[in-house]
C-alpha positions in Angstrom: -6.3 33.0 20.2 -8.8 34.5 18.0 -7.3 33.1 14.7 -7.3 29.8 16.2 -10.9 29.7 17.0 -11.6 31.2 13.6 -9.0 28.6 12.0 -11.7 25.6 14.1 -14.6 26.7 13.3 -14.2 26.8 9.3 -12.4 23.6 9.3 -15.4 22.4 11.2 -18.2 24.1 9.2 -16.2 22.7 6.2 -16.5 19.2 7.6 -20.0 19.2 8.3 -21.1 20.8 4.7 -18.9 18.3 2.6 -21.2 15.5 2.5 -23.9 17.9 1.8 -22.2 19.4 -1.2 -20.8 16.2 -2.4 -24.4 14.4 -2.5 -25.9 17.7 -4.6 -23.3 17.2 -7.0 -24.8 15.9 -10.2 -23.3 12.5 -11.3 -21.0 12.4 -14.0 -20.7 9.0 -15.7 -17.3 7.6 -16.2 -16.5 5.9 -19.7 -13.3 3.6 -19.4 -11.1 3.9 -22.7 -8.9 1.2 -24.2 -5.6 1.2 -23.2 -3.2 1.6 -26.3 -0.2 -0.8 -24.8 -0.6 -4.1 -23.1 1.1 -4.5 -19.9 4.2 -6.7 -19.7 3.7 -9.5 -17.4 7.5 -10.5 -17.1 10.3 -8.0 -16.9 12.6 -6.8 -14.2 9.7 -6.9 -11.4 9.2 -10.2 -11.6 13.1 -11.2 -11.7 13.3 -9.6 -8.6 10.2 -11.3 -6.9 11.3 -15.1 -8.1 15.1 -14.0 -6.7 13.1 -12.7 -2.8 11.2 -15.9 -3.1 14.1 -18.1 -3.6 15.9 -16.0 -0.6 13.1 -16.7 1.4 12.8 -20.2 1.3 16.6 -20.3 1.5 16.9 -18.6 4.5 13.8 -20.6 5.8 15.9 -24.4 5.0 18.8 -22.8 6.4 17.3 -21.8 9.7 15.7 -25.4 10.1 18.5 -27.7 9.3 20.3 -27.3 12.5 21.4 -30.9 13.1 24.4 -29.2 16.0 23.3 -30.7 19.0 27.0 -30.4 20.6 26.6 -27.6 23.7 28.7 -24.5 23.0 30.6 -24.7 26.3 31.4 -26.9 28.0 
């Protein structure tokens, strides 16, 4: 029981003193740097995504064109 209410009160002192410690932190500026590669816009990923799309509107005709108006029994 003890360790427990050591274990709370340390994860809520640590809480409380984040935001203090983070705001007293000294800013660092960030510098961006060039990426060496360009990124591929086409390529397996986007195969895929055309191929789902195409499944999708499949399924989506396929499910609306239901021209069986005939009861199932009789």
């Amino acid at each position: 029981m003890l360790l427990k209410n050591v274990l709370m009160s340390a994860a809520a002192a640590s809480l409380a003193v984040a935001p203090a410690a983070v705001s007293a932190a000294p800013a660092v500026d960030r510098i961006s740097q060039p990426s060496a590669e360009t990124s591929e816009l086409g390529g397996p990923g986007l195969i895929i995504a055309i191929i789902a799309g195409v499944a999708i509107i499949a399924g989506i005709i396929i499910a609306a064109d239901d021209d069986d108006d005939e009861p199932l029994s009789p």
